[in-house]
C-alpha positions in Angstrom: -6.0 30.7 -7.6 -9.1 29.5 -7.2 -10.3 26.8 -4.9 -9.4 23.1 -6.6 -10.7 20.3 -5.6 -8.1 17.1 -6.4 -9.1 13.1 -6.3 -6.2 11.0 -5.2 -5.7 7.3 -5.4 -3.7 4.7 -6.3 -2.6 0.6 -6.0 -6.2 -0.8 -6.8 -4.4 -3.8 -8.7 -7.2 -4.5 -10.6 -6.6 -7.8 -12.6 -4.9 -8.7 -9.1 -5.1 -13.0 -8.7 -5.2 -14.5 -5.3 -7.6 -15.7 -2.5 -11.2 -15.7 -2.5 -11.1 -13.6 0.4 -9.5 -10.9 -1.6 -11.8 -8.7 -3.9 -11.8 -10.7 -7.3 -11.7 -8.7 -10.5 -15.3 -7.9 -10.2 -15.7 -5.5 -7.0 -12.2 -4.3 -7.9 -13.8 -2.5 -11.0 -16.9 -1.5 -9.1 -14.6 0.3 -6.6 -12.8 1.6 -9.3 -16.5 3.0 -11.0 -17.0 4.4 -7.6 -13.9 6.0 -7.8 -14.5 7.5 -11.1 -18.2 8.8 -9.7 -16.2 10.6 -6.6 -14.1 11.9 -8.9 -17.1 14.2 -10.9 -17.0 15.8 -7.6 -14.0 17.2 -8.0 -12.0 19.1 -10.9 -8.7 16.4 -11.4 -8.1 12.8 -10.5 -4.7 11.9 -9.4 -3.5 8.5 -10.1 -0.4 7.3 -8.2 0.2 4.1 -10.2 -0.4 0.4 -10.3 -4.4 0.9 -10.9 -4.0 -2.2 -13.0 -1.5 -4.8 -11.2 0.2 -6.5 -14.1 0.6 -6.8 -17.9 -1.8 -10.2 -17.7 -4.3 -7.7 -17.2 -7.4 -8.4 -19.9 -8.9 -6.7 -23.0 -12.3 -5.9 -20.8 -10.7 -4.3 -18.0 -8.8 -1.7 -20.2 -11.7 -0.9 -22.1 -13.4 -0.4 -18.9 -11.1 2.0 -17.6 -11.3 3.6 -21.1 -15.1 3.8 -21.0 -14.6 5.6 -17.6 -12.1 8.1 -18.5 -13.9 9.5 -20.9 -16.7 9.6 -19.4 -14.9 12.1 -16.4 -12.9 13.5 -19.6 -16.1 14.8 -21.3 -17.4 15.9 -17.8 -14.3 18.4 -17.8 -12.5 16.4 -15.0 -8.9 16.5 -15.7 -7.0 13.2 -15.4 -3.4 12.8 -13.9 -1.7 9.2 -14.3 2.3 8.2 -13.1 2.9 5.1 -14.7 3.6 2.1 -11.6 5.2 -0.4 -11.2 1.8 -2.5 -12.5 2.0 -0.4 -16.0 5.0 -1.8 -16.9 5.6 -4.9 -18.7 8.4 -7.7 -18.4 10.9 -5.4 -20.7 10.6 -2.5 -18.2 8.3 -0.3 -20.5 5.2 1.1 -20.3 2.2 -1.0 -20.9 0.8 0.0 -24.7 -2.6 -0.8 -23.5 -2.4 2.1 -21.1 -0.5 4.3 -23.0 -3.9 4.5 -25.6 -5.8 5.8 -22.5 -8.0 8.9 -22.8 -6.1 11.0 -19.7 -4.8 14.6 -19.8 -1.2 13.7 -19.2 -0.1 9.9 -18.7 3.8 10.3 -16.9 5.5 7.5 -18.9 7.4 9.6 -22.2 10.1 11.4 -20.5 10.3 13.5 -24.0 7.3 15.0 -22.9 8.5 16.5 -20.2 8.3 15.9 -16.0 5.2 19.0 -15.5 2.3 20.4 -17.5 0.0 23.0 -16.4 -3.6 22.1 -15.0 -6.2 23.9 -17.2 -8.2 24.8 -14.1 -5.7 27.5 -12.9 -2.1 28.1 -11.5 -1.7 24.7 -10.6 1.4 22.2 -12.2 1.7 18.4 -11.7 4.7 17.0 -12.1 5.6 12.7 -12.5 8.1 10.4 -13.5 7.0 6.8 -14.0 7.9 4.2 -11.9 11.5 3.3 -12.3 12.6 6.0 -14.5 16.0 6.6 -15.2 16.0 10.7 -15.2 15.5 10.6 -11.2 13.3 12.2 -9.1 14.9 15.2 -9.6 14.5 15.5 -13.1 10.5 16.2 -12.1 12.1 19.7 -10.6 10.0 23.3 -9.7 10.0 25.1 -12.7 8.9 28.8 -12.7 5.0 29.7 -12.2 3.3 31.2 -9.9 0.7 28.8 -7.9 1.4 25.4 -6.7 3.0 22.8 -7.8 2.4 19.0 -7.2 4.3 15.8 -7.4 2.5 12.8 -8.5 5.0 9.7 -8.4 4.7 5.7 -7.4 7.7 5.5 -5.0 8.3 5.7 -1.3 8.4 8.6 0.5 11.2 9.5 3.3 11.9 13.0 4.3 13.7 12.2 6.9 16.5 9.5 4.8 19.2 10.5 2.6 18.1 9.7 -1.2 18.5 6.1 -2.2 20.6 5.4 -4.9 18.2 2.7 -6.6 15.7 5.2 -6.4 13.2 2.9 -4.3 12.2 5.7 -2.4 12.2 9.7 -2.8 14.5 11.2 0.1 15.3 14.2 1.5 17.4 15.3 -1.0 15.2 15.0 -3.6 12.7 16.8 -2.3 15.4 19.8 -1.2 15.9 19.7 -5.2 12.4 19.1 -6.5 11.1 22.0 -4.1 7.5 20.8 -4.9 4.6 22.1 -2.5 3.2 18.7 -2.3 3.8 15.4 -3.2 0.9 13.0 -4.1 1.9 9.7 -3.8 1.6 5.7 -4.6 3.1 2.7 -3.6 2.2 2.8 0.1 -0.7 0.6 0.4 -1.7 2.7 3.7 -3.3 5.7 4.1 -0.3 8.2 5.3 0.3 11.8 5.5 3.5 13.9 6.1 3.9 17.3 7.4 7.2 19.3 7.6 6.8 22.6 10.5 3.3 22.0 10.5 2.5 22.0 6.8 1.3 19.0 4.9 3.5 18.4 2.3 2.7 14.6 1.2 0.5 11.9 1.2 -0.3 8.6 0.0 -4.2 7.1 -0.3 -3.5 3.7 0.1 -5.0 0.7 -1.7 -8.4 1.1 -2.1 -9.1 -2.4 -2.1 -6.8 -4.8 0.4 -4.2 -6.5 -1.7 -3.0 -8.6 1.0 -4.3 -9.9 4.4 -2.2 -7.2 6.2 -4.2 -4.9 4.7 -7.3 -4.2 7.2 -10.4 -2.2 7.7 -11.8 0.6 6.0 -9.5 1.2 2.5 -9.1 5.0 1.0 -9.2 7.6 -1.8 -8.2 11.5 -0.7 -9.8 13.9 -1.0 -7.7 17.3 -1.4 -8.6 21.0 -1.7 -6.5 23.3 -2.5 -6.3 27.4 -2.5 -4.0 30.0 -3.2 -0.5 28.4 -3.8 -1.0 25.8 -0.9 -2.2 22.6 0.5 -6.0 24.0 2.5 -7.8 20.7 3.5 -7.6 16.6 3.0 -10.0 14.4 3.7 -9.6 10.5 3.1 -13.3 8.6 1.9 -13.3 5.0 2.9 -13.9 3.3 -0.9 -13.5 -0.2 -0.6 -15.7 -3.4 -1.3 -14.0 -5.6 0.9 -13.0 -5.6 4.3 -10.3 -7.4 6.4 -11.0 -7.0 9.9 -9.1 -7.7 13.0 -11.1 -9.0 16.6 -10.1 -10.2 19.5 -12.1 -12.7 21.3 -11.6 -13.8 25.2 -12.1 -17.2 25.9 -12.2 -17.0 29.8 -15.1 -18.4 31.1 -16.5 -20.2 27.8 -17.3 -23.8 28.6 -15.7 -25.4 25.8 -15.0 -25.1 21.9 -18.5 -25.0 20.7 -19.7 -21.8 22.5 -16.4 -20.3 21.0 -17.6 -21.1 17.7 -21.4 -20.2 18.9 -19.6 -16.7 20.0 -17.6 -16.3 16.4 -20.5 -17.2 14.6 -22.9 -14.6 16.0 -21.1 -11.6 16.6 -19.3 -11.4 13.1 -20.8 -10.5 9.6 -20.6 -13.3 7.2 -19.5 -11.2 3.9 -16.6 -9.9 6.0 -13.0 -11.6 6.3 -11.5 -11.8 9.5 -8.1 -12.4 11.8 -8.9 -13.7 15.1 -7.0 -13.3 18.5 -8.4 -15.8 21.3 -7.3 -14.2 24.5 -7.6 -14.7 28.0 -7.6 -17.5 30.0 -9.0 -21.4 28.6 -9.7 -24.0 30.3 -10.8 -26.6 26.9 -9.0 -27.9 24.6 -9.0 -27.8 20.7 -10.1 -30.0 18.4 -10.5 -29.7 14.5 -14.1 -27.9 15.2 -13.0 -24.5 14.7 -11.6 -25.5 11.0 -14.8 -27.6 10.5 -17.6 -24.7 11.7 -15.8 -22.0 10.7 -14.2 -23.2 7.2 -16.8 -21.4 4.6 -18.5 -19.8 6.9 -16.9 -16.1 6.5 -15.3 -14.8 3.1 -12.0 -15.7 4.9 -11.1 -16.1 8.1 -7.6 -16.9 10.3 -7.4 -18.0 13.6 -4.9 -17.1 15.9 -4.2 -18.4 19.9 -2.9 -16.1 22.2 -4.6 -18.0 25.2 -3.4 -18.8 28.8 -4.3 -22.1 29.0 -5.3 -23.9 32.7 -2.1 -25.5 33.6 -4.1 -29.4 33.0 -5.1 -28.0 29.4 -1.3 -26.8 28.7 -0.2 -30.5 30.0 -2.6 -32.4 27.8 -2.0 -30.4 24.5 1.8 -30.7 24.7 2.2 -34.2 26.2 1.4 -36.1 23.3 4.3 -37.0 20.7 7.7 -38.1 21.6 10.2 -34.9 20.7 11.6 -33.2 23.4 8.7 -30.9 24.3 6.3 -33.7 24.7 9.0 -35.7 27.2 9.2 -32.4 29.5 5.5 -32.2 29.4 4.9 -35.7 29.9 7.7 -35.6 33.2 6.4 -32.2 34.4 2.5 -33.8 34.5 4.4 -36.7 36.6 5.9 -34.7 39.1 2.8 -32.6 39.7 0.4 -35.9 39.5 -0.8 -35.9 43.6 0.9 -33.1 44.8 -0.8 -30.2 42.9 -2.1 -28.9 46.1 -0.9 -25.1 46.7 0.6 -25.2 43.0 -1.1 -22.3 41.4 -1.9 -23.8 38.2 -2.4 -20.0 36.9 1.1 -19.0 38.1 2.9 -21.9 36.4 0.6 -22.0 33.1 1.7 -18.6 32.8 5.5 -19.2 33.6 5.2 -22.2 31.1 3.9 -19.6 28.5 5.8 -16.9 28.7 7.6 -17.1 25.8 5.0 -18.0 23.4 4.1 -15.7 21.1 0.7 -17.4 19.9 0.3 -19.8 17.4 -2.1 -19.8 14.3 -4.6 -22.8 14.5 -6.2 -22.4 11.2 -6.5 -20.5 7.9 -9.3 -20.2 5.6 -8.3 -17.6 3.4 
């Protein structure tokens, strides 16, 4: 067989509603275009499911997709689809919208069979839509010599006994599918599974975050493939939007405003962001970080994971009158005068130790 060159991805959700922070339907179908021009690269594009998210999705966005598979159609690229949980509307069928699609094989109509062979050589593909009630296992290794690859929107777990539901493909399903590889959707992170050293699965992830979880850099694979196995994969980073994680450590800063000053200046404003504050503070907070910071990046939350000074500790928590506020209040009463050879460090952090942070704001 010769070399082939596969395209995988899956979960873009386009038509997806939420946040501001998240990619709206826009940059969803621009990542999707830049999909589709990655994909003339190679000789098939894979697609794990849920490319749209629901069956609200519009008129446009179909026709886009349309206007885009042809296009990689009449280049000669050869276009896989398993139906997701997104294709399907509130009866548990496939979407009609996407079953009009230009693709090479759409894995919906189980009378059409689990497998069809890949005009670019000895290579089979194999799906079941999301949910279907043939089973994994219907999608079994028929005869041919070359490889053979799964394409299904599920989970993935080698190492677990098949699930009854069919949630997730298990081990054994895949002892009865015998497939060299499974491509797969579902998963919105970029994952990949080996079994004695041999790659036998992976899933691309979203390409665009669908949730807040979903951070950094977001993926399509890349995989080549030569004589009857699995011989390189590379992930791309596709995505429009990014969600990124930072910590920031408030020891030393003189007060709330050079926090902001230090937030504002050392993050990138078309960016979303989850904050840790760390380290030690000695201020107190106000409603300025909601106030600056509110607007200023596409979305940003703000956690505290500080170790306040022992008199910043006592002044945020003594105010109220539930039980935490009286221990606070007494424990500032005791210590009032006789705070010499206290370590105010040592009993901040004794005071602390079982906080696990607390979020101050959201502006996603």
């Amino acid at each position: 067989m010769n070399r082939i060159r596969m395209l995988l991805t899956s979960d873009l959700h386009i038509g997806i509603a939420g946040s501001a922070a998240m990619p709206v339907k826009e940059e969803r179908i621009q990542t999707f275009r830049r999909i589709c021009t990655l994909a003339e690269k190679h000789d098939i594009l894979l697609i794990a499911g849920d490319l749209i998210h629901d069956e609200t999705v519009t008129g446009d966005i179909i026709e886009t997709i349309r206007d885009e598979f042809t296009r990689l159609l009449s280049a000669g690229i050869e276009i896989y689809y398993t139906a997701g949980k997104g294709e399907l509307i509130s009866d548990g069928s496939i979407n009609p919208s996407i079953t009009g699609l230009p693709v090479t094989r759409l894995f919906c109509d189980e009378n059409a069979g689990f497998r069809v062979r890949s005009g670019k050589g000895d290579l089979y593909i194999y799906g079941t839509a999301f949910g279907s009630s043939s089973g994994f296992s219907a999608a079994s290794k028929g005869s041919g010599k070359g490889l053979h690859i799964g394409l299904f929107s599920a989970g993935f777990n080698p190492a677990s006994d098949t699930d009854e539901e069919r949630t997730y493909i298990g081990k054994d399903d895949i002892k009865k599918m015998n497939l060299d590889f499974y491509a797969m959707g579902s998963d919105h992170n970029f994952r990949v599974f080996k079994l004695a050293n041999r790659i036998i699965g992976a899933y691309a992830g979203s390409p665009e975050p669908c949730s807040y979880a979903e951070t950094g850099d977001r993926f399509v694979i890349s995989i080549e493939a030569g004589t009857g196995s699995i011989s390189n994969i590379k992930r791309i980073a596709v995505n429009t939007t990014r969600i990124l994680c930072n910590d920031i450590d408030c020891t030393g800063l003189l007060g709330e405003s050079e926090l902001v000053d230090r937030i504002k200046t050392s993050l990138q404003k078309e960016n979303s962001y989850i904050i840790r504050l760390t380290g030690e503070r000695d201020f107190t907070f106000s409603d300025m970080l909601r106030s600056e910071l509110a607007g200023f990046f596409r979305g940003i939350e703000v956690h505290d994971n500080t170790l306040p000074h022992l008199n910043i500790l006592l002044e945020e928590n003594g105010s109220g009158d539930d039980l935490q506020s009286e221990f606070f209040n007494k424990l500032n009463t005791r210590l009032d005068g006789s705070r010499n050879g206290v370590s105010t460090y040592a009993a901040a952090k004794i005071l602390c130790r079982n906080a696990s942070g607390r979020r101050l704001f959201c502006d996603f």
